[in-house]
N, C-alpha and C positions, 0 to 999 in steps of 0.2 A: 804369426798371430800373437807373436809376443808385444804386449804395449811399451810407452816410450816407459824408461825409469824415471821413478820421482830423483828432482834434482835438491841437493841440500840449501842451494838459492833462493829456491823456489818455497821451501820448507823455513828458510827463514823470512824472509819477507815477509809471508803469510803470520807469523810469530810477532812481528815487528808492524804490523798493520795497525791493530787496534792503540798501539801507541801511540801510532803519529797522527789518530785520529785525535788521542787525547790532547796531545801537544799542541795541534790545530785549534780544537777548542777552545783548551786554555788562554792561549794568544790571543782566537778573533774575542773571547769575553775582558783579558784585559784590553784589547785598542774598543771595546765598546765602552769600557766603564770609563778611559778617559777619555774619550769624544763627549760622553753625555756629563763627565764633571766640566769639560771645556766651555761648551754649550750651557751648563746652569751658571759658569762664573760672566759669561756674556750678556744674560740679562734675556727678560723677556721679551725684546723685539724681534729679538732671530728663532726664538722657541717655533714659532708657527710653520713656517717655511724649512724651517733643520726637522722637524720631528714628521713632516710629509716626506720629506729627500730618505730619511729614516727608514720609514714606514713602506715606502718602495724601492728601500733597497732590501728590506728583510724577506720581502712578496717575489721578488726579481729572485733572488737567493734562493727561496723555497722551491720555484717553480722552476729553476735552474736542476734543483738539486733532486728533485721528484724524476725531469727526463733523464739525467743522467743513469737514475737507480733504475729505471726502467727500459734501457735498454741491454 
């Protein structure tokens, strides 16, 4: 009835999680800022159609990341 032993693997990972979420972060916000400075040097013919593709790709992202957390 003795349980399994906590592994020191397992104790760091868990240590090391909230970081690689920051790293994550950090990256997907710079390749955002320069997509959206690429798209403002483009002019506004392609604004209309880039800022839809945008806008479902952040909704797509969301609702990706809602089932994930919930299962």
């Amino acid at each position: 009835m003795v349980g399994e032993p906590a592994l020191a693997a397992d104790a760091l990972f868990d240590l090391l999680m909230p970081a690689s979420q920051l790293l994550i972060g950090i990256l997907v916000l710079a390749a955002v800022v320069v997509s959206v400075h690429r798209l403002v040097m483009r002019g506004p013919s392609r604004m209309g159609g880039a800022m839809l593709i945008a806008g479902g790709a952040v909704v797509c992202l969301a609702v990706v990341s809602y089932l994930v957390q919930s299962f």
